[in-house]
N, C-alpha and C positions, 0 to 999 in steps of 0.2 A: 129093133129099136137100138140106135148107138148113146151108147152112157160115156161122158168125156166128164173129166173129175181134174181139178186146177186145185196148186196150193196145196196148203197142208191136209184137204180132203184125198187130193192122190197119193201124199204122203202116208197117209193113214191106213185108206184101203188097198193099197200100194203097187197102184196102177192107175196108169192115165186112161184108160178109155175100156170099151168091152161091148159086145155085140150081145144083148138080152132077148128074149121073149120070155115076158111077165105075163103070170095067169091074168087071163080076160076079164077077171074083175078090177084089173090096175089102169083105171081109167083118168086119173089125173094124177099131178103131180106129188100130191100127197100120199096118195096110194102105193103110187114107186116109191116113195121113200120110206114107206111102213113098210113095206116087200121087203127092200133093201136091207133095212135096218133088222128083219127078220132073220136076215140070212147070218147075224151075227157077226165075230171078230172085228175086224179092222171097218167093214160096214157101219156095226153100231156101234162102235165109236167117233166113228168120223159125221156119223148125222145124228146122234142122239142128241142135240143142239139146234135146234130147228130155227133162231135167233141166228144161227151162225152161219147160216147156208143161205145163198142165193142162189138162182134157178136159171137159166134163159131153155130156153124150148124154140127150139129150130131157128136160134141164135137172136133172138128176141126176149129179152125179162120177162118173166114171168113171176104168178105167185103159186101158192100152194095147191089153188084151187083151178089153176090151170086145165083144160083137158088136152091129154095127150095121145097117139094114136100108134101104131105098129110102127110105122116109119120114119118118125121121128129122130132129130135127134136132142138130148139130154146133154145141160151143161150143169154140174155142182160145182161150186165154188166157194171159199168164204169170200166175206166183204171185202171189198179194195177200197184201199186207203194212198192218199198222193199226193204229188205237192206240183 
């Protein structure tokens, strides 16, 4: 699974992207981010805000309850805001 992180989420965790395999009970998107947010430091900071995070899953919006699969790949972002 490819994890790609934009904004001050890659700010945070302090990397734009990273190559995962989540245990097999990480079946949607909320699950990776409990995972995530598991693994602690710059993680659970950058998603303990679940208001503050937007999702796309193999470059398509998603929400929390998305499912997601091995191959995938995983965008975290905050909101974008524009004129």
């Amino acid at each position: 699974m490819q994890l790609l992180y934009f904004g001050w989420v890659r700010t945070r965790i302090g990397k734009g992207g990273e190559e995962i395999e989540p245990p097999d009970s990480v079946t949607d998107v909320r699950a990776l981010i409990d995972w995530l947010q598991s693994r602690g430091g710059g993680y659970a900071e950058a998603l303990g805000d679940l208001t503050a995070i937007r999702v796309a899953v193999n470059q398509e919006m998603a929400e929390l309850d998305a499912g997601i699969a091995r191959g995938d790949e995983i965008a975290l972002f905050p909101p974008m805001t524009g004129g």
